[in-house]
MARGU-458847 format. One line per field, with one value per residue (C-alpha): x, y, z; residue in one letter. Coordinates in Angstrom, 3 decimals. Each point is the difference from the previous one (the first is absolute). Layout:
<rs>
u = c(X,...)
v = c(Y,...)
w = c(Z,...)
r = c(A,...)
</rs>
This chain:
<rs>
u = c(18.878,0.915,-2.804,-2.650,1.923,-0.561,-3.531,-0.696,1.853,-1.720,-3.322,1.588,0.265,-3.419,-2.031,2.686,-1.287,-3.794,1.192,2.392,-2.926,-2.397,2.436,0.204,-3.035,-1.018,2.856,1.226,-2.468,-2.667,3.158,2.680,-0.894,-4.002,0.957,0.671,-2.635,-3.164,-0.142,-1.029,-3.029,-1.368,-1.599,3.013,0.389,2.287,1.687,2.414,0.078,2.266,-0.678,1.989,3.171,0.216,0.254,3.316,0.778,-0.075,1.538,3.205,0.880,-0.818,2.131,2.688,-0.037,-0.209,2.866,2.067,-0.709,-0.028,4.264,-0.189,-3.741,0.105,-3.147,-0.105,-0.990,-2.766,-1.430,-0.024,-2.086,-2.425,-0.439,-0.148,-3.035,-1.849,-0.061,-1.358,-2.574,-0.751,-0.622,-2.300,-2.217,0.264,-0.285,-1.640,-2.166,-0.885,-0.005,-0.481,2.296,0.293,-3.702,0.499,-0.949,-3.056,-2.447,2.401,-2.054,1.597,-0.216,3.819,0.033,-3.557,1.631,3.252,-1.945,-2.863,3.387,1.305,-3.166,-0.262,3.082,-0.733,-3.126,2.632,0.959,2.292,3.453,-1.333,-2.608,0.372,0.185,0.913,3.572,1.469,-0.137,-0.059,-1.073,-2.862,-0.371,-2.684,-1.992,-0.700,-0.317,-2.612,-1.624,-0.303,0.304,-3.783)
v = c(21.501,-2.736,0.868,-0.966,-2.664,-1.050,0.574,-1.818,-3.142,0.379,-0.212,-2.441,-2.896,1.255,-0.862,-2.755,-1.461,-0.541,-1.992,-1.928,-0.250,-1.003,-3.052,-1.380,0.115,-1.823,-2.435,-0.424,0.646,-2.330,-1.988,-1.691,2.494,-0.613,-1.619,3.251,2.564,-2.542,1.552,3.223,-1.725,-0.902,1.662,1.438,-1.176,2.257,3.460,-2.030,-2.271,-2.332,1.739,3.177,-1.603,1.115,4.124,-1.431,-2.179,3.512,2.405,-1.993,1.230,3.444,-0.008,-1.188,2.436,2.704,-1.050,-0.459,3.094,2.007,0.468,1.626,1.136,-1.913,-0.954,-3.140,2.142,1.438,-3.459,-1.298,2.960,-0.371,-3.465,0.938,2.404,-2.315,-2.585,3.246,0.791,-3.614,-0.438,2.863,-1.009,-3.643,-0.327,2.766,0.987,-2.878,-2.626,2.604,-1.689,3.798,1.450,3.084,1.272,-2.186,2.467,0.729,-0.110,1.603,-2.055,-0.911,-1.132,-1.993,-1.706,-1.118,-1.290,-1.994,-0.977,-1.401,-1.655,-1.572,-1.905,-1.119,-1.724,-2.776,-1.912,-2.606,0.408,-0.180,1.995,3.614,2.903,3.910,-0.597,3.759,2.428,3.585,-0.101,-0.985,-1.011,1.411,-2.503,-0.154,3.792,-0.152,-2.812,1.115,3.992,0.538)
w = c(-9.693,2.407,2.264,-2.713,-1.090,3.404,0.109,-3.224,1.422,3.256,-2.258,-2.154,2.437,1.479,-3.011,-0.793,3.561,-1.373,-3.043,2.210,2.717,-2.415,-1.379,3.548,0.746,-2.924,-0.429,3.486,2.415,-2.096,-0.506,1.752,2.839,0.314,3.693,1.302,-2.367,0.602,3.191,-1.304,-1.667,2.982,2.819,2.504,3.068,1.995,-0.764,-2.422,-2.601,-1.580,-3.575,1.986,-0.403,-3.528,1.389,1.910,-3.333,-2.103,2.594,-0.765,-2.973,1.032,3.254,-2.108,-2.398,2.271,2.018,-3.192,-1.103,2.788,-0.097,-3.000,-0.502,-2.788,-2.729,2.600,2.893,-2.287,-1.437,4.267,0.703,-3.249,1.249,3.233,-0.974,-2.114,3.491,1.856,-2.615,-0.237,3.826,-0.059,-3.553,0.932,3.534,1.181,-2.877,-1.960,2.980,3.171,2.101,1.654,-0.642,-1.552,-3.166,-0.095,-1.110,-3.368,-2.948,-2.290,-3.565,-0.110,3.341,-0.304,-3.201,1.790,3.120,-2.053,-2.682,3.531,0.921,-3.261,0.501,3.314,-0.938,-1.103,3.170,-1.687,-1.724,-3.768,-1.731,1.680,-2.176,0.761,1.329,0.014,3.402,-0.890,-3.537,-1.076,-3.578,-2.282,-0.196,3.713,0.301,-2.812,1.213,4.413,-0.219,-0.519)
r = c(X,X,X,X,X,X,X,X,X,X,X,X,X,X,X,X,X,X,X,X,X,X,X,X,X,X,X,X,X,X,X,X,X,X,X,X,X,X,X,X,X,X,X,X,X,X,X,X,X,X,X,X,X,X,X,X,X,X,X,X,X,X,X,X,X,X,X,X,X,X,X,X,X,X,X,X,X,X,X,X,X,X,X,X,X,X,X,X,X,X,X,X,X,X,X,X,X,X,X,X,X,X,X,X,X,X,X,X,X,X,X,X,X,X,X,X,X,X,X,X,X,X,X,X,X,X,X,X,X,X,X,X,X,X,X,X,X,X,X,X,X,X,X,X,X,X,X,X,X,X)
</rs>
C-alpha cells in the first residue's frame, strides 16, 4: 500500500506542478517578474536566457523536499521527485519541443503535440506583459485542442 501511496503523491505534485506553473506564469511572470520572462518573448541571443532563471527558481522546492524526505523516505521525498519530473517533462515539451532549443522532435505531428506547439505559439504572438492568453505547459485546454489539432 505505501508504494502506491507513493506513486499517487509522486503524480499528485506532478499535475499539482501545471496548475502551480500555470499561476506563475500568468500572475508572476506577466507580473512583478515580467523583467526576467520578457526575455523569452524575444528572439534569443545566446544558449541562455534570463526567462531560465525560473527552472532554478522551481528546482528549489524540489531539492528541498527531496532532501527532507530522503531520511525517512517520507511523502516529501515523493512530492521533490513529482516536481522534479514535471521540470524534466517541462524542459523537454517546452524547450525542446515547443521552442527547439535542442532540435529534435521537429517533424512530430501528431494532433496533441501540433495543438500544444500552435497553443504555445499563440501566446507568444503577445510580446508585452498584458494581453497574452494560453498560460498552461503540458495541458492544453479544450478549447485550444479543438481549435489547432486539425
Amino acid at each position: 500500500m505505501t508504494t502506491v501511496l507513493n506513486i499517487g503523491v509522486l503524480l499528485g505534485f506532478f499535475v499539482l506542478m501545471e496548475g502551480v506553473a500555470w499561476f506563475s506564469h500568468k500572475y508572476i511572470m506577466h507580473g512583478f517578474l515580467w523583467v526576467w520572462h520578457k526575455s523569452h518573448h524575444h528572439p534569443r541571443h545566446g544558449v541562455l536566457e534570463r526567462n531560465d532563471l525560473f527552472g532554478f527558481m522551481f528546482a528549489l522546492p524540489s531539492v528541498v523536499l527531496i532532501v527532507l524526505g530522503a531520511a525517512d523516505q517520507d511523502w516529501r521525498l515523493f512530492a521533490g521527485f513529482g516536481i522534479a519530473l514535471y521540470g524534466v517533462a517541462y524542459f523537454l515539451v517546452h524547450d525542446v519541443f515547443v521552442h527547439q532549443r535542442i532540435s529534435a522532435l521537429k517533424k512530430a505531428k501528431g494532433g496533441y503535440f501540433k495543438a500544444m506547439r500552435a497553443t504555445h505559439h499563440l501566446h507568444h504572438a503577445v510580446h508585452t506583459k498584458e494581453g497574452a492568453e494560453a498560460f498552461g505547459f503540458l495541458f492544453v485546454p479544450k478549447k485550444y485542442l479543438r481549435r489547432f489539432r486539425g
